[in-house]
C-alpha positions as CSV (number, residue, x, y, z in Angstrom):
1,X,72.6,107.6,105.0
2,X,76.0,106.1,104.2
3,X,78.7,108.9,103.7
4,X,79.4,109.6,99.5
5,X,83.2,109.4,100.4
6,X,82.7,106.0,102.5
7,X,80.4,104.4,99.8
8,X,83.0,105.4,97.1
9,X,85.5,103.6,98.4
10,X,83.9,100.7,99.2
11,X,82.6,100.6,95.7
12,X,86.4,101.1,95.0
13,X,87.9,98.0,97.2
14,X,85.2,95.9,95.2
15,X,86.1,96.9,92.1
16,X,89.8,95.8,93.0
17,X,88.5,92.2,94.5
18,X,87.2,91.6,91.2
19,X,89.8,92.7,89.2
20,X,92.8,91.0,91.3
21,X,90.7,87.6,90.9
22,X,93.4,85.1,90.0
23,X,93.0,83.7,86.5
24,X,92.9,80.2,86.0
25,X,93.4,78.6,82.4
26,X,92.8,74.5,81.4
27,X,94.9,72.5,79.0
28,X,93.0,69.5,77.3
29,X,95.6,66.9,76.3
30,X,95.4,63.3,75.5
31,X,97.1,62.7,78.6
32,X,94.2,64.2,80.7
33,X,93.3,68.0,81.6
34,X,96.1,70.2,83.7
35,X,94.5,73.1,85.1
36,X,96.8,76.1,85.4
37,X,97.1,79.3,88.0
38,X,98.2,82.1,86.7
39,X,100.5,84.7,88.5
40,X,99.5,88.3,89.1
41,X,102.7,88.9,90.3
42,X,104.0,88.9,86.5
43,X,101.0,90.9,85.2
44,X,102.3,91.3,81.3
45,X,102.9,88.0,80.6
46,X,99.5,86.8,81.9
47,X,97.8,89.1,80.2
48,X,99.6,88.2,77.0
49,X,98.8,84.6,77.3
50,X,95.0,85.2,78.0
51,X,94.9,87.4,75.1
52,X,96.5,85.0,73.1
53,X,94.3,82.2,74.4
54,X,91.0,84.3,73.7
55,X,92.3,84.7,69.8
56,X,92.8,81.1,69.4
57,X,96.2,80.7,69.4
58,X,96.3,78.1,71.4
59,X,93.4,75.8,69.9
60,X,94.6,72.1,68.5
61,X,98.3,73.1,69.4
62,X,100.9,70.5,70.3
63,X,103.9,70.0,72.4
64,X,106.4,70.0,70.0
65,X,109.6,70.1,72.1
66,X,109.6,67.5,75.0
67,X,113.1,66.6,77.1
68,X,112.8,64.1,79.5
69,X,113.2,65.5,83.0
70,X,113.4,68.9,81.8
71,X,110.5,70.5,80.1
72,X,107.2,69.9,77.5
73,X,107.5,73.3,75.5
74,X,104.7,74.6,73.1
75,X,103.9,77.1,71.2
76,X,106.2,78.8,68.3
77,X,109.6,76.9,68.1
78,X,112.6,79.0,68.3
79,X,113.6,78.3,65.1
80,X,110.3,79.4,63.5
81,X,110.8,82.7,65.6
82,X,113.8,83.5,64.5
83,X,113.8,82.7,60.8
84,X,110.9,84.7,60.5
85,X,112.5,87.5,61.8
86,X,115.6,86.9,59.9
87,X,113.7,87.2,56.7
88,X,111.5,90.3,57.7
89,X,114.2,92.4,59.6
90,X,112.2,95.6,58.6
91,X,109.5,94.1,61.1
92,X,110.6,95.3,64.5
93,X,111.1,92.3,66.8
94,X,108.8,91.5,69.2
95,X,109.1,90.2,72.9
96,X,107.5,90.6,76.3
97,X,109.9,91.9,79.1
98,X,111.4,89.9,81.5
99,X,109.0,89.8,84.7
100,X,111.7,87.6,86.9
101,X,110.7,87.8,90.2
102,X,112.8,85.7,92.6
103,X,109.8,83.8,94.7
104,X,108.3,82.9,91.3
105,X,110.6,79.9,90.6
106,X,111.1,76.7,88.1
107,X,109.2,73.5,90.6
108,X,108.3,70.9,89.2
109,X,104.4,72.1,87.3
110,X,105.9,75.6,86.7
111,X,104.7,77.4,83.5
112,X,107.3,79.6,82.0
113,X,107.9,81.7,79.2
114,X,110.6,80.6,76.4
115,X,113.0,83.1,74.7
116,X,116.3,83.3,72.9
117,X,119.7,84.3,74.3
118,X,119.1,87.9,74.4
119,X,120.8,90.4,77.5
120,X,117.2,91.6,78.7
121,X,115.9,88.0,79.1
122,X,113.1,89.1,77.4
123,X,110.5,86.6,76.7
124,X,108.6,85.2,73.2
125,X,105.3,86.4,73.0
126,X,104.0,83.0,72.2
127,X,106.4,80.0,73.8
128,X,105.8,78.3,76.6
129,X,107.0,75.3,78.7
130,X,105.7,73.6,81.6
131,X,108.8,72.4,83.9
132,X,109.2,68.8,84.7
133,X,113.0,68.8,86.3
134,X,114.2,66.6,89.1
135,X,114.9,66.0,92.1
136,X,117.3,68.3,93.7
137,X,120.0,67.6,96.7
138,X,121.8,70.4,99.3
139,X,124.9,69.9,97.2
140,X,123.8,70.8,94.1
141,X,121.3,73.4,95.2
142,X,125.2,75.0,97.4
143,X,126.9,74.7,94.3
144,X,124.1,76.5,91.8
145,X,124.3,78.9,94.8
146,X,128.0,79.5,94.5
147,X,128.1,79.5,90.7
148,X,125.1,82.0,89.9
149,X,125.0,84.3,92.4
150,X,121.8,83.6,93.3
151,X,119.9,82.7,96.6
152,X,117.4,79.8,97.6
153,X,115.0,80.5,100.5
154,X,114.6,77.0,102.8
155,X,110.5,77.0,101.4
156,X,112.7,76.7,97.6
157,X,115.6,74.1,98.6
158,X,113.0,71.8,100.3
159,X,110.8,72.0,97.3
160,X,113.6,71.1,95.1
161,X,114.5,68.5,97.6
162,X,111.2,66.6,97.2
163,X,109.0,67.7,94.4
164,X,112.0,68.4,92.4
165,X,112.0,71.0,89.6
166,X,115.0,72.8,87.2
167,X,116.6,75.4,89.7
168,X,119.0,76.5,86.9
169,X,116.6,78.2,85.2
170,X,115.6,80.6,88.2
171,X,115.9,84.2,87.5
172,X,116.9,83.8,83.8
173,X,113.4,82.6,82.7
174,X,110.2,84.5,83.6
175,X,107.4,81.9,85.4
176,X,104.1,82.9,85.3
177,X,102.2,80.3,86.3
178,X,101.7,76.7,88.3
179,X,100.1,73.5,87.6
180,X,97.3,73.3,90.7
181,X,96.1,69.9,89.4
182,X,96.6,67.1,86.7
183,X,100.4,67.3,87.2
184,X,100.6,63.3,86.4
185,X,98.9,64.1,82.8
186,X,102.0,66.6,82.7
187,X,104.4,64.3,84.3
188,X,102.9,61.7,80.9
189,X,103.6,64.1,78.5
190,X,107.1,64.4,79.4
191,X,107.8,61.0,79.3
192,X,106.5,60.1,75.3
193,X,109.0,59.0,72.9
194,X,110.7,61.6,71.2
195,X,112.9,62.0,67.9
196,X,116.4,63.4,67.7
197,X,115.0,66.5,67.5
198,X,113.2,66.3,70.3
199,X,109.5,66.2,68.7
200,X,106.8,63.7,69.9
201,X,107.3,60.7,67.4
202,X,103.4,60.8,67.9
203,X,101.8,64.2,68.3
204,X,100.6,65.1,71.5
205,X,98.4,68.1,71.1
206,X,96.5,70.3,73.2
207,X,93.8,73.2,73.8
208,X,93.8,75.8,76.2
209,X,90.4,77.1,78.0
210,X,89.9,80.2,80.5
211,X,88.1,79.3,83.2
212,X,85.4,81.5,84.1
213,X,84.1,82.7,87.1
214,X,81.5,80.1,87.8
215,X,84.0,77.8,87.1
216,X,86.8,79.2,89.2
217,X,84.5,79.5,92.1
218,X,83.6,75.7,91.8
219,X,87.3,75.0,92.8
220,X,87.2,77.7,95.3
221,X,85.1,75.6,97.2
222,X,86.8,73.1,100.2
């Protein structure tokens, strides 16, 4: 008969596999479906976005801040945010903190977290932006280098170098996520007319659906 203490932890380790399962989310948009990883490495905020997804937050929502070559931002606008805020300030304000990890960083497809100009770099609990960027060159990648203080590893510059992405975001911004798949209905999205204000002149909305175990075995599979 199997040991208690051996059997325990086995039972243990398999409780952990199943828990550590990476999460996948997919968003429906008229442009086609993107489906989504999400990090464990930043634990809080993808935690918060499932929880917000499971309440329906993010049901018939819509890009409503897209900048060419930069990013396709939904959820709460700034503005919104903030005004509220402004006009309840007995309300204690709300963000998520900053889970900036420096190997989580802004390629082209990465899913990010918006916020305001705050010294934490705290996060809104319900803003986010998937990164469209550009490509990058050694020059520009030396001189973002020199002028934050901050470090690419060769796997980042050559990513920047040929899938492109918005390196002067990195370790500001907390990314929580990539796109694995559908990155030209992303690339589409970023590229419909806007007004001055930077809102689809024709709305581009989208839903958001967890991916469940069947279905995140299904792309398991080679």
């Amino acid at each position: 008969m199997m040991n208690r203490s051996i059997l325990t932890t086995i039972l243990f380790l398999l409780s952990c596999t199943v828990q550590a399962q990476t999460n996948y989310v997919s968003l429906s948009t008229s442009k086609g479906n993107i489906l989504i990883m999400l990090y464990d490495e930043t634990p809080n905020h993808r935690d918060n976005f499932l929880n917000l997804v499971k309440k329906g937050l993010f049901k018939d929502q819509e890009f409503n801040r897209v900048i060419k070559n930069f990013v396709s931002q939904g959820g709460e606008l700034d503005e919104t945010i903030l005004d509220r805020e402004k006009l309840n300030p007995q309300v204690p304000v709300q963000r998520l903190a900053a889970e900036i990890r420096p190997e989580l960083f802004h390629k082209k497809g990465a899913l990010g977290a918006g916020r305001n100009d705050n010294p934490d770099k705290s996060s809104y609990l319900d803003q986010i932006y998937l990164v469209e960027g550009k490509i990058q060159t050694d020059t520009e990648l030396d001189t973002l280098e020199v002028k934050r203080g901050i470090k690419f590893t060769p796997a980042q510059r050559e990513t920047y170098k040929t899938v492109g992405g918005l390196p002067r975001l990195d370790q500001d911004y907390t990314v929580f996520g990539e796109v694995v798949s559908g990155i030209e209905a992303a690339e589409a999205i970023n590229n419909v007319a806007t007004a001055k204000n930077d809102h689809p002149i024709k709305k581009e909305g989208f839903t958001i659906h967890i991916l469940s175990k069947k279905e995140i075995s299904k792309i398991a599979k080679p």
